[in-house]
TIVEX-664958 format. One line per field, with one value per residue: x, z, y of N, C-alpha, C in turn; residue number from 1. Coordinates in pm, 1 decimal. Each point is the difference from the previous one (the first is absolute). Example, Ala and Ser with C-alpha at 12.3 -4.5 7.8 and 13.67 -1.06 7.14 Angstrom:
BEGIN
n.xx <- (1319.0,-35.0)
n.zz <- (780.0,-72.0)
n.yy <- (-569.0,105.0)
ca.xx <- (-89.0,82.0)
ca.zz <- (0.0,6.0)
ca.yy <- (119.0,119.0)
c.xx <- (90.0,-77.0)
c.zz <- (0.0,73.0)
c.yy <- (120.0,109.0)
num <- (1,2)
END
This chain:
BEGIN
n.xx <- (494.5,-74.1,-43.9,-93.5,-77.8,5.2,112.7,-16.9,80.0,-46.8,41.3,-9.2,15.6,-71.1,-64.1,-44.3,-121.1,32.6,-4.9,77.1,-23.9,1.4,-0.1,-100.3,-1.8,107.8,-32.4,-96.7,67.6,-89.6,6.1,100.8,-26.6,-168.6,86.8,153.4,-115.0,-41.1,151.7,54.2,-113.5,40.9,90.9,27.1,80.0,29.2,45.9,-7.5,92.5,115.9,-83.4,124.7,-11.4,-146.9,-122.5,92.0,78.6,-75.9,92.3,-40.7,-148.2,53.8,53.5,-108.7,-26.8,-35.0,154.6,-55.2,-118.6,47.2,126.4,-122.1,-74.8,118.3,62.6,-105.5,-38.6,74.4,-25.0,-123.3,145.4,78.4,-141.5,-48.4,-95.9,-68.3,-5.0,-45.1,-11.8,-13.8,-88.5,4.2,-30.0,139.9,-18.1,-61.7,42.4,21.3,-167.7,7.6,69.9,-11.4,-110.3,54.7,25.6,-78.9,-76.9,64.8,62.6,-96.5,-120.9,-76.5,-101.8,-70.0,-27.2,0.7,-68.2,33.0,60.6,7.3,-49.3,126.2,-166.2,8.6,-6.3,-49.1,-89.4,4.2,-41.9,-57.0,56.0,-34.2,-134.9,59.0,87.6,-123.7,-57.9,2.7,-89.0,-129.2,-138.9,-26.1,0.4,-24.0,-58.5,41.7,-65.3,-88.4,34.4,-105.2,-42.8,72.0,163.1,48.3,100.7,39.9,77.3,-16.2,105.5,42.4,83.4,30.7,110.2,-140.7,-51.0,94.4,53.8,-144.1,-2.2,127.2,-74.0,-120.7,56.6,32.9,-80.7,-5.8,148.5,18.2,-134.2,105.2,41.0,-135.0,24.9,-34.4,-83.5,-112.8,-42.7,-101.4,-23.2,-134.4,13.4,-139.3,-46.5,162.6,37.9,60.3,-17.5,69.9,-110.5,67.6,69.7,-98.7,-22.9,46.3,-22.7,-164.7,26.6,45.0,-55.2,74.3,-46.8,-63.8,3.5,-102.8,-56.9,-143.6,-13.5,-89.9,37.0,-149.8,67.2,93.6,3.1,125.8,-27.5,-22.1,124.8,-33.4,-55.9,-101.9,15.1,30.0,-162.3,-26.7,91.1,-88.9,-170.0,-34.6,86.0,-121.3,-93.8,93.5,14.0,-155.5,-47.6,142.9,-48.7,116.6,-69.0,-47.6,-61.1,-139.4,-25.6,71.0,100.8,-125.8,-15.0,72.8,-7.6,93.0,100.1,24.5,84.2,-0.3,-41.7)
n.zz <- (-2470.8,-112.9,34.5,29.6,-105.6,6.4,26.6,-135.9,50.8,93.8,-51.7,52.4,-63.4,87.4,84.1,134.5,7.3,50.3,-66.7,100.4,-116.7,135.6,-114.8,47.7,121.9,-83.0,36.6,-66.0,-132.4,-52.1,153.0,-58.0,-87.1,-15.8,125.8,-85.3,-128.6,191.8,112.1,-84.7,16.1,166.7,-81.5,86.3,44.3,-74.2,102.3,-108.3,140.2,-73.1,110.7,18.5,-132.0,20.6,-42.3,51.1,86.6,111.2,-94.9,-104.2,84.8,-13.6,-111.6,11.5,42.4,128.5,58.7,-62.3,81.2,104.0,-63.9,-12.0,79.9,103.4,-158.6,-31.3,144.2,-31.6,-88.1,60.5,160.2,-109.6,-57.1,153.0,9.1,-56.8,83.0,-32.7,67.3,-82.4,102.2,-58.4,116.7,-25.2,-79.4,103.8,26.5,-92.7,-66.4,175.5,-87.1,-131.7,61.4,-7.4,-133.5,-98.6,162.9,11.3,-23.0,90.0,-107.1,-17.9,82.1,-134.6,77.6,-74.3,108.2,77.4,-91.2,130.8,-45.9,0.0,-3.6,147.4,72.5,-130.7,49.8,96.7,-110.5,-1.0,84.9,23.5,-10.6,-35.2,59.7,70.8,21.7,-186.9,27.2,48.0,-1.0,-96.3,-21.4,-101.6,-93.8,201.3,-71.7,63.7,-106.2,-27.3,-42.4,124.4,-58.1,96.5,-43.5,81.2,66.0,-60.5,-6.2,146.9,-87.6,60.9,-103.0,-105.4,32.4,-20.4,-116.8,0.1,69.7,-68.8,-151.0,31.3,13.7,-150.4,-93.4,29.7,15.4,-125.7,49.8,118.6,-65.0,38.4,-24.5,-128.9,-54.3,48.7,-85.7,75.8,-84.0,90.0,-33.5,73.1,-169.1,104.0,-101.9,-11.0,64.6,102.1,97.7,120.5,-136.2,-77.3,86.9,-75.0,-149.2,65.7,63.0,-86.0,-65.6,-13.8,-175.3,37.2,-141.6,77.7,-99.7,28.7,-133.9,-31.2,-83.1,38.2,-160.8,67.5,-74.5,-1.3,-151.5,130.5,-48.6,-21.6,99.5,125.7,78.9,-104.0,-24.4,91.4,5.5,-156.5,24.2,115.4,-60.3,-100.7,55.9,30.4,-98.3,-75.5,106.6,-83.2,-128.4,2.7,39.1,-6.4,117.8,-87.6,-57.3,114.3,-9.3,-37.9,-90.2,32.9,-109.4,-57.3,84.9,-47.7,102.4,-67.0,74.3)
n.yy <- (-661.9,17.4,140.3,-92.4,39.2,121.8,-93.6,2.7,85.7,103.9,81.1,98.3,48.9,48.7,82.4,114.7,-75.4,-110.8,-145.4,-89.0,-144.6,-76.5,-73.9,-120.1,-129.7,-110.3,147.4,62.1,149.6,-181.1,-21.4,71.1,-67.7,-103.6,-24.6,-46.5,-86.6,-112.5,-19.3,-84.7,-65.3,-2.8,7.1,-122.9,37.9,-135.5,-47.9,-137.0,-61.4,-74.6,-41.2,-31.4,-93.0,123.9,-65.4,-85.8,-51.7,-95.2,-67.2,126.4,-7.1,-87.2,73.4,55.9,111.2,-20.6,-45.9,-117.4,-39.6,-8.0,-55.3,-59.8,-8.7,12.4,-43.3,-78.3,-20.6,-29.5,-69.0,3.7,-23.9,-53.3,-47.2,-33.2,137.0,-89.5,-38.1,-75.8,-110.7,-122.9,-117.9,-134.9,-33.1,-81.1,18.9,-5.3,-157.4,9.5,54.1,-65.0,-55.6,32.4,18.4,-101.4,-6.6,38.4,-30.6,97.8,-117.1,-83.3,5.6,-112.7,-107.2,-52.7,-83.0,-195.9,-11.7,112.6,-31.3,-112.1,-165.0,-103.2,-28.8,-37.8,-157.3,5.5,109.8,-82.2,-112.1,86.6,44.5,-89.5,34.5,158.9,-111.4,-16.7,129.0,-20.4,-36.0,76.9,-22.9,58.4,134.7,0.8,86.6,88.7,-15.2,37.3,88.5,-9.1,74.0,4.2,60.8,-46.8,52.1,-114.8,-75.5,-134.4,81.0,-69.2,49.0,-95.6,8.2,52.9,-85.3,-9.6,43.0,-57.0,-135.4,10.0,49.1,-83.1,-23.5,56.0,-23.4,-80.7,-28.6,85.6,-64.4,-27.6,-80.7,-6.3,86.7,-35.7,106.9,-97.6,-45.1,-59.1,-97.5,-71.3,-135.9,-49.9,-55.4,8.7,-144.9,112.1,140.1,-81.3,63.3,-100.5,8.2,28.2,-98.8,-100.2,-18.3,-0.7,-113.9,-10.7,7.4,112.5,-7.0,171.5,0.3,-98.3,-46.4,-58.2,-88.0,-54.1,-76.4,4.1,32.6,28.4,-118.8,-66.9,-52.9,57.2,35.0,-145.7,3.1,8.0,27.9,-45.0,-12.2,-42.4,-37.6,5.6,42.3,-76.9,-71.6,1.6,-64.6,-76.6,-20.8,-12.3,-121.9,-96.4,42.2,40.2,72.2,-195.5,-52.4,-15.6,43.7,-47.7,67.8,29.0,-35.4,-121.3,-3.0,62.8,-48.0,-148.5,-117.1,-135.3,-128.0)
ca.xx <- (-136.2,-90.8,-134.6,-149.3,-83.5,-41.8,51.4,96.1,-3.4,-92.2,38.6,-85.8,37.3,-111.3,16.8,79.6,-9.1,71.1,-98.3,64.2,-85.5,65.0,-54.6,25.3,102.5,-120.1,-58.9,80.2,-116.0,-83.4,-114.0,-34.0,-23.6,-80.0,10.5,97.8,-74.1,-114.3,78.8,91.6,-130.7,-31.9,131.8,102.4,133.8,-0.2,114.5,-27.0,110.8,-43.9,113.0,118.0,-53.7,-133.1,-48.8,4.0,-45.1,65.4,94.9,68.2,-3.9,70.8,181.2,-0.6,-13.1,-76.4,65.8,-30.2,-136.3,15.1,69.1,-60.4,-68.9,58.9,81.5,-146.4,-5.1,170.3,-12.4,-95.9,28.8,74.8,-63.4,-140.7,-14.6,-79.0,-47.6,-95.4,62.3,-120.2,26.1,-71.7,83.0,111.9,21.5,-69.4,130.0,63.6,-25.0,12.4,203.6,24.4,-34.5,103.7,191.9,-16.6,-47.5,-115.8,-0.7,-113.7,-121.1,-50.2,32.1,-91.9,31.9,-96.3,33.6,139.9,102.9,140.1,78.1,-59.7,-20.9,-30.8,151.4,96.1,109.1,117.2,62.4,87.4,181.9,47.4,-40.2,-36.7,85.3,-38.7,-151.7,-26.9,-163.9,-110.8,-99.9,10.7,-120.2,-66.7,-135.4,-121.1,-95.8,-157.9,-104.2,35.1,82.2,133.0,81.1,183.9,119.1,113.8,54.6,-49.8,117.8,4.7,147.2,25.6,106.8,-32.3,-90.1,83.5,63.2,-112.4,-46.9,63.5,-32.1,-135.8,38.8,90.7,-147.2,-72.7,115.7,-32.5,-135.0,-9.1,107.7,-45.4,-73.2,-61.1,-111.2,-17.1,-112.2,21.2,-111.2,40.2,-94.0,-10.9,9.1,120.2,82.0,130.3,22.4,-129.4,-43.1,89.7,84.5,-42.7,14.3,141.6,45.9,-29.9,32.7,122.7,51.9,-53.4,-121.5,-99.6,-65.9,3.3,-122.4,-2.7,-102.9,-31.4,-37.1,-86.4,-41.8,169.4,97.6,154.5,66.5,-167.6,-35.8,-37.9,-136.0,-181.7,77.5,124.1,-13.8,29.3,117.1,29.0,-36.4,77.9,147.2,41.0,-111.7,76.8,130.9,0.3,22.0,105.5,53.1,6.1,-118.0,-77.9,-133.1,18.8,125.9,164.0,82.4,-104.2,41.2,91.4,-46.2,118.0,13.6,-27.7,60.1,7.6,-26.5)
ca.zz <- (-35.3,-16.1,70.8,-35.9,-75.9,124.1,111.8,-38.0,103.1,-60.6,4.3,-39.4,-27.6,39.6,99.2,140.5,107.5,-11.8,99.0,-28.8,38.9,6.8,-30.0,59.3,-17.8,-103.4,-66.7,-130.8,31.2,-58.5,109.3,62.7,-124.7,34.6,119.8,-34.3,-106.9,36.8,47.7,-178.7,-60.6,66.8,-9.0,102.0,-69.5,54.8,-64.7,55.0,-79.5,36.0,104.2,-35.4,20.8,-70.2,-92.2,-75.4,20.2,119.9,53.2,0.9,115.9,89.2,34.2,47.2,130.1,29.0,-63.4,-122.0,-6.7,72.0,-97.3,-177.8,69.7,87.5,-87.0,-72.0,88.0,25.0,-153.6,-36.5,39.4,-47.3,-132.7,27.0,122.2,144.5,-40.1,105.3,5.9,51.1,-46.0,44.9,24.1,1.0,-58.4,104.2,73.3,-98.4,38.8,101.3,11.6,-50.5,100.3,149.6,-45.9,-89.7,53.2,-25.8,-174.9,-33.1,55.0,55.3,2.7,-32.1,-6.1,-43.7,52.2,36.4,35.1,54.5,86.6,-62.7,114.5,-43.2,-0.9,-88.7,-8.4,110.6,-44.1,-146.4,-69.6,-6.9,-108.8,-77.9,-71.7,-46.0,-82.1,-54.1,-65.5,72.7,-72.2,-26.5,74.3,-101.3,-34.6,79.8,-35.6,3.0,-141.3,-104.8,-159.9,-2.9,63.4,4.7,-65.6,123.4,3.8,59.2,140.7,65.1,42.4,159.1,65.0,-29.3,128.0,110.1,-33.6,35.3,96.4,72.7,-10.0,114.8,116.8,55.9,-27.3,172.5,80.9,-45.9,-38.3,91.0,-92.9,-142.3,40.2,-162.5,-22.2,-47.2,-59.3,2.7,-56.6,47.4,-68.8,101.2,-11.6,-48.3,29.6,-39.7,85.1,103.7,20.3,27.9,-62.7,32.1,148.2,58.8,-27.1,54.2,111.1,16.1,-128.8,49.3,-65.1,77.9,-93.6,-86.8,-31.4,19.2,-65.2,33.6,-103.0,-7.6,-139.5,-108.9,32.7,10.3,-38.0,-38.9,-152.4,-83.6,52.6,-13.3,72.2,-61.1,-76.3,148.4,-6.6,-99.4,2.3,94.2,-36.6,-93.8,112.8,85.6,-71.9,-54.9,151.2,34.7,-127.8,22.7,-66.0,-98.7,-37.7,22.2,-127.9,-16.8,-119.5,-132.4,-146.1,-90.4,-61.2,36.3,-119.8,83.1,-72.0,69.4,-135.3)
ca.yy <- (-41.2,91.9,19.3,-8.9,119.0,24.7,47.6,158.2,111.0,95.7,109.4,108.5,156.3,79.3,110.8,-52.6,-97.8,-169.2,-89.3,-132.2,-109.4,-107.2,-89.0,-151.1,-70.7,-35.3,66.7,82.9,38.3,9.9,14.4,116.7,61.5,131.9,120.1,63.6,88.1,69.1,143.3,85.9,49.7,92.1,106.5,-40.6,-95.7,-159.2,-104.4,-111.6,-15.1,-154.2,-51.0,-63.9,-121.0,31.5,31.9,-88.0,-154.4,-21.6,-22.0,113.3,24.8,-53.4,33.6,130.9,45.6,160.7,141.2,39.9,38.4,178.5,83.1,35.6,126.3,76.8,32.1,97.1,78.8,109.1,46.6,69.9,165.7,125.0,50.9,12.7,68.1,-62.8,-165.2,-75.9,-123.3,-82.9,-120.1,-69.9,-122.5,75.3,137.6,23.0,14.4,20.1,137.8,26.2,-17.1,100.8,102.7,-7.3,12.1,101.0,125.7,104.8,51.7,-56.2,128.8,-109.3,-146.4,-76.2,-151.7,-39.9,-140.3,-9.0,-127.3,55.7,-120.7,-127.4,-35.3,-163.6,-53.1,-48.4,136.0,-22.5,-90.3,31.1,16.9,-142.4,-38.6,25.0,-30.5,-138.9,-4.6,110.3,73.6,-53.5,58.5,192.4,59.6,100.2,72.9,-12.4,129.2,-23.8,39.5,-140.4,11.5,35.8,-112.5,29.7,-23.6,3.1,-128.8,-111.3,-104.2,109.0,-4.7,-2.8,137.3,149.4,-17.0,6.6,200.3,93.3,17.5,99.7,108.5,42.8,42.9,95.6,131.6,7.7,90.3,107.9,63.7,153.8,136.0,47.5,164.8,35.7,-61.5,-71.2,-84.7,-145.0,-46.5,-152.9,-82.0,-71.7,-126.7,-19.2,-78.6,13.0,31.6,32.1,91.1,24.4,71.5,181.8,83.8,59.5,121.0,140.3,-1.0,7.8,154.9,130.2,62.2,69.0,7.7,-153.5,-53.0,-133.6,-69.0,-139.2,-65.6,-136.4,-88.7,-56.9,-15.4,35.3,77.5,143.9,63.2,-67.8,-31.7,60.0,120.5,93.0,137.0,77.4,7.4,108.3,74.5,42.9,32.2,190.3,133.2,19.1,89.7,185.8,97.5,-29.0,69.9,156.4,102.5,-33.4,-20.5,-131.0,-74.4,29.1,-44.2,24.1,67.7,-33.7,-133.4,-74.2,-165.4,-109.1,-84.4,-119.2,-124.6)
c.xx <- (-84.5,-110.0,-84.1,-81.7,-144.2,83.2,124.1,29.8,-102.1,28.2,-97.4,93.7,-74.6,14.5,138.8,41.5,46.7,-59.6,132.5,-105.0,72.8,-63.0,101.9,62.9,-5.7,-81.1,21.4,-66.2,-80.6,-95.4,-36.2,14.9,-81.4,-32.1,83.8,-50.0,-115.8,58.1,19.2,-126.9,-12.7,72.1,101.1,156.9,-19.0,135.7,-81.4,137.4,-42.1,168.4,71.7,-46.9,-72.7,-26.8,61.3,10.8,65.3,143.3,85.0,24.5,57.5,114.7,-9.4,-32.4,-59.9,81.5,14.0,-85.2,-29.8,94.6,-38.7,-88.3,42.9,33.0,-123.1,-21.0,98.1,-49.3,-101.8,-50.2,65.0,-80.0,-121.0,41.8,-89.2,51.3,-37.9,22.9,-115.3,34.5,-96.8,49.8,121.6,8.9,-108.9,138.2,131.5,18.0,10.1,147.6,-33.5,-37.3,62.4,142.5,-10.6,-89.7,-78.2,30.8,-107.5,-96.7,-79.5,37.3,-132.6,3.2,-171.1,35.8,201.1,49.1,74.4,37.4,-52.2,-26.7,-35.4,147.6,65.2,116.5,141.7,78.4,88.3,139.3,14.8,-98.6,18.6,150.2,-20.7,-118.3,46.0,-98.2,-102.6,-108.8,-25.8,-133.4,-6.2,-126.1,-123.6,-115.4,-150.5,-64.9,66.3,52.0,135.1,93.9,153.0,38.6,97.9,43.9,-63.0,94.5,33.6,203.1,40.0,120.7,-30.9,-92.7,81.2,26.8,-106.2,3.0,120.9,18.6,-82.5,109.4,100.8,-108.5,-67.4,31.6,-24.0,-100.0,-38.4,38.3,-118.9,-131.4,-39.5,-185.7,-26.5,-117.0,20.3,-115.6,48.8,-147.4,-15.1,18.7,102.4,34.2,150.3,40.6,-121.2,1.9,77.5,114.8,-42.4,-34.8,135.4,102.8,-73.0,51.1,204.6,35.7,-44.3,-52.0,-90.2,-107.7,-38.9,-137.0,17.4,-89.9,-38.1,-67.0,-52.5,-32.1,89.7,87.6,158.8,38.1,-125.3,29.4,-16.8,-125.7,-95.9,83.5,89.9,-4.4,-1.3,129.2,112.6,3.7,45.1,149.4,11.3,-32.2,122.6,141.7,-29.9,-16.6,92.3,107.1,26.7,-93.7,-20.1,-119.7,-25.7,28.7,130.5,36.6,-115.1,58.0,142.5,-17.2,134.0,26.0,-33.2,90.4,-21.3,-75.0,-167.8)
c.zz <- (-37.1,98.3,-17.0,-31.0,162.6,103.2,18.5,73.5,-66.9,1.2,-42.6,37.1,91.6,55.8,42.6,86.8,-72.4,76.0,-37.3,66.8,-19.9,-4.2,131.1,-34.1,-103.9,-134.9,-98.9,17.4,-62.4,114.0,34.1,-176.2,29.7,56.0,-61.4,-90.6,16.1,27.8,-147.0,-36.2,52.3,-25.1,77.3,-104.6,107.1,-36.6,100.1,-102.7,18.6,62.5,-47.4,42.9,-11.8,-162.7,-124.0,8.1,150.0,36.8,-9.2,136.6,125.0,13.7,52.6,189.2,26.8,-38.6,-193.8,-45.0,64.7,-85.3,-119.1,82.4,2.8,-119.1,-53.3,55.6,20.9,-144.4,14.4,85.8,-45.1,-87.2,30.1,135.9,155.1,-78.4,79.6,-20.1,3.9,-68.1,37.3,74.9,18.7,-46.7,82.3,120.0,-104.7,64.7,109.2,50.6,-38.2,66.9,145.5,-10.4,-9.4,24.9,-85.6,-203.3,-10.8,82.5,37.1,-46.6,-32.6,16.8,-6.8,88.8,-17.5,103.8,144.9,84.1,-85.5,90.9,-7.4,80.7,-94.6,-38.0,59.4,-61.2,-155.2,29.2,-5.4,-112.7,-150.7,-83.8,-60.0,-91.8,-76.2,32.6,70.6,-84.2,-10.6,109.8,-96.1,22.7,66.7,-44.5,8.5,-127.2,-74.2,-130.7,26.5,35.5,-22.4,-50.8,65.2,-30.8,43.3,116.1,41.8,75.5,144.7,14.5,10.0,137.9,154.9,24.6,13.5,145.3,119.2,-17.3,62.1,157.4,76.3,-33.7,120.3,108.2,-46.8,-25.9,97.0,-88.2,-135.0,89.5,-98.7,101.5,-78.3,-83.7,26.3,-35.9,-29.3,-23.6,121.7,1.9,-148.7,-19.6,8.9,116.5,110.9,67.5,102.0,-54.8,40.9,95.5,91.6,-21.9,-9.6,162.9,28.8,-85.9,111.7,1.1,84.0,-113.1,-87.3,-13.2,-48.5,-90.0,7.8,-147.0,1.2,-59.9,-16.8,99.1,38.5,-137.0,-85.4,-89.9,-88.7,22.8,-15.0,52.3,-71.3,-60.6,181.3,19.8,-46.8,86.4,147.0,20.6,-60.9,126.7,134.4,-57.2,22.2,145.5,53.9,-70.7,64.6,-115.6,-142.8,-1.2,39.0,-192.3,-8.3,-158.7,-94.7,-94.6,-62.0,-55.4,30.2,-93.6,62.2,-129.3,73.1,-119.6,21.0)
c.yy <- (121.7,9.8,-46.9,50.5,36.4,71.3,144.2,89.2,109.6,174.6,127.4,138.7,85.4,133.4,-28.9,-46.2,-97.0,-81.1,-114.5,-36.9,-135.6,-184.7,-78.7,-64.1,-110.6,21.1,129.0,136.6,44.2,4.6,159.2,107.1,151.4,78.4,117.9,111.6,125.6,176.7,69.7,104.7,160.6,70.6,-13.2,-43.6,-104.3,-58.4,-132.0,-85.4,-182.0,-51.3,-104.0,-160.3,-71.3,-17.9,-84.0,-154.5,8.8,-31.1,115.9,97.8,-103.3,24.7,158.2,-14.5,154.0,127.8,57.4,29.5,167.9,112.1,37.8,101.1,92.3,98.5,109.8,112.2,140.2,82.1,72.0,107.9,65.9,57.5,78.0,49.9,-125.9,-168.4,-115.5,-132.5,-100.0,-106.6,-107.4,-148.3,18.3,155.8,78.2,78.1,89.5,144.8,75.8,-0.4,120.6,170.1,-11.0,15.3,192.4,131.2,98.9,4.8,-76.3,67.6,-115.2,-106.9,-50.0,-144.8,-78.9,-139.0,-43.7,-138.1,71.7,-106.0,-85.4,-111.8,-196.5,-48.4,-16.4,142.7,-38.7,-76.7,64.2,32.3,-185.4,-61.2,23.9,-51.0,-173.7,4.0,118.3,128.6,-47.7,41.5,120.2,35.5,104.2,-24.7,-90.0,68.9,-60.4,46.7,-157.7,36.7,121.3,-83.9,89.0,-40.0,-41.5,-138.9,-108.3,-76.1,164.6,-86.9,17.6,56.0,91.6,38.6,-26.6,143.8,66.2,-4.2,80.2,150.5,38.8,-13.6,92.5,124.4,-0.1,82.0,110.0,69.0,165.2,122.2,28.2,81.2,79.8,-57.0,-162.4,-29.0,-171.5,-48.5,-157.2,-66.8,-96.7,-105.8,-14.0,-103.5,-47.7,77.5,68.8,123.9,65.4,86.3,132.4,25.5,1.0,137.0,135.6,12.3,71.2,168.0,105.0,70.6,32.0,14.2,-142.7,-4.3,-153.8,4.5,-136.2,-20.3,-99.7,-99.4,-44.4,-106.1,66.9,109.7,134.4,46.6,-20.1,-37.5,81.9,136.0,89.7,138.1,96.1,-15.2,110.7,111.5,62.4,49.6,136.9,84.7,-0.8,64.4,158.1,61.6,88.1,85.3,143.7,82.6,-35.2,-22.3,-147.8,-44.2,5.2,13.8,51.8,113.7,23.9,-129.4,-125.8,-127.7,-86.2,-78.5,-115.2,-81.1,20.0)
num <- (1,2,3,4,5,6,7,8,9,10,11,12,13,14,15,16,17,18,19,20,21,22,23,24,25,26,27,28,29,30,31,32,33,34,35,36,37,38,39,40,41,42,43,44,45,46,47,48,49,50,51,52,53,54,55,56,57,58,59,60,61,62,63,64,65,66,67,68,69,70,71,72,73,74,75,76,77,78,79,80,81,82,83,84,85,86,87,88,89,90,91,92,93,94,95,96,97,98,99,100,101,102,103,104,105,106,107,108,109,110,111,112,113,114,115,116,117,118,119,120,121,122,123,124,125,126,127,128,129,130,131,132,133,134,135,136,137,138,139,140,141,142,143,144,145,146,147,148,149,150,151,152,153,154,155,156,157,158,159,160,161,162,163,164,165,166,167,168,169,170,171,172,173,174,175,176,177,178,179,180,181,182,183,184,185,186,187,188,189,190,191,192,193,194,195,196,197,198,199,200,201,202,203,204,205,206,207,208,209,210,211,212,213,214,215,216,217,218,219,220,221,222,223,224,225,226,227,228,229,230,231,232,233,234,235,236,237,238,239,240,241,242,243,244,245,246,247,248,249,250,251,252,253,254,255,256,257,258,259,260,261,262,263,264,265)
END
């Protein structure tokens, strides 16, 4: 199936530093576009890749699973230590969780952990019922584009695939088990009034990581998916101002004055 115009992977050439940014579940990364353009701008190299399943019609994502969703990461990630002296991991929602596997497998080749209303349980009784449901029920109603600005919107799925939602909800639980193992500084930035994932999530997972270095944002305007929302230009901006903290003797413009490339749709 062809991509959906939008949901293209996103690439930038940049500095030294590296930012993986990891799109949701569902979802494309057309949610985390202008965050990706916002880092390219700064002189950051970006890889925003599109997860296996994604981005083009739901039933494509039902024959997949978390380990195909974590191997398109894991794969970027490997690629852009061999190219780039720092690199940094972030995500939103799954790719929240995405990003926190990834600083718990991969240690010190990750310099931080940026996450946006990080996914880490699928919550409700009906979570319990999926290995038996999801062979009688295709598909449940999507949870795309939670967003409070009225003239924005996601790019994500109207059905939400109950095998693919089964493979999530056992990827959140083996990320859970592994959250001790992530000792990278954090950025966490969480929306109060979430409908997709509750508040609970990010406090579980500041409760469990090892991280001695975490900051907490609270995004008052935004709904679930903030970078698409009132909040996003703080998002941006906080994310550059916690990199260049983070940047061996850059500053705060990581990565500034290589223009570089950028490829994607």
């Amino acid at each position: 199936m062809p991509v959906l115009s939008g949901a293209e992977p996103f690439r930038h050439e940049g500095g030294e530093v590296a930012v993986l940014l990891c799109h949701g579940f569902t979802g494309s990364p057309q949610s985390l576009r202008p965050w990706a353009e916002h880092l390219a701008e700064r002189g950051l190299t970006v890889s925003l890749p599109l997860l296996p399943g994604h981005g083009t019609r739901w039933e494509d994502l039902r024959i997949t699973g978390w380990q195909d969703w974590y191997a398109e990461v894991d794969r970027e990630l490997r690629l852009l230590c061999e190219r780039r002296e720092q690199v940094f991991v972030a995500g939103l929602s799954m790719g929240g969780a995405l990003a926190l596997r990834l600083a718990a497998k991969h240690g010190d080749a990750v310099s931080g952990v940026v996450v946006v209303n990080p996914a880490n349980k699928v919550h409700g009784l009906a979570a319990h019922a999926l290995p038996v449901v999801r062979h009688l029920v295709p598909a449940t109603k999507g949870i795309a584009s939670d967003i409070a600005k009225p003239d924005s919107r996601e790019l994500g799925y109207d059905r939400v695939p109950l095998h693919a939602a089964h493979s999530l909800r056992q990827f959140f639980q083996i990320t859970d088990r592994e959250l001790p193992q992530v000792t990278q500084p954090v950025l966490l930035l969480r929306s109060p009034q979430d409908h997709v994932v509750p508040p609970a999530d990010s406090a579980r997972i500041l409760s469990r990581i090892s991280s001695t270095d975490v900051t907490e944002v609270v995004l008052e305007q935004s709904y679930h998916v903030a970078t698409l929302d009132h909040d996003a230009d703080r998002i941006f901006e906080e994310s550059v101002e916690f990199i260049g903290r983070l940047a061996s003797g850059l500053g705060s413009e990581p990565g500034l004055g290589k223009e570089g490339t950028t490829a994607g749709g």
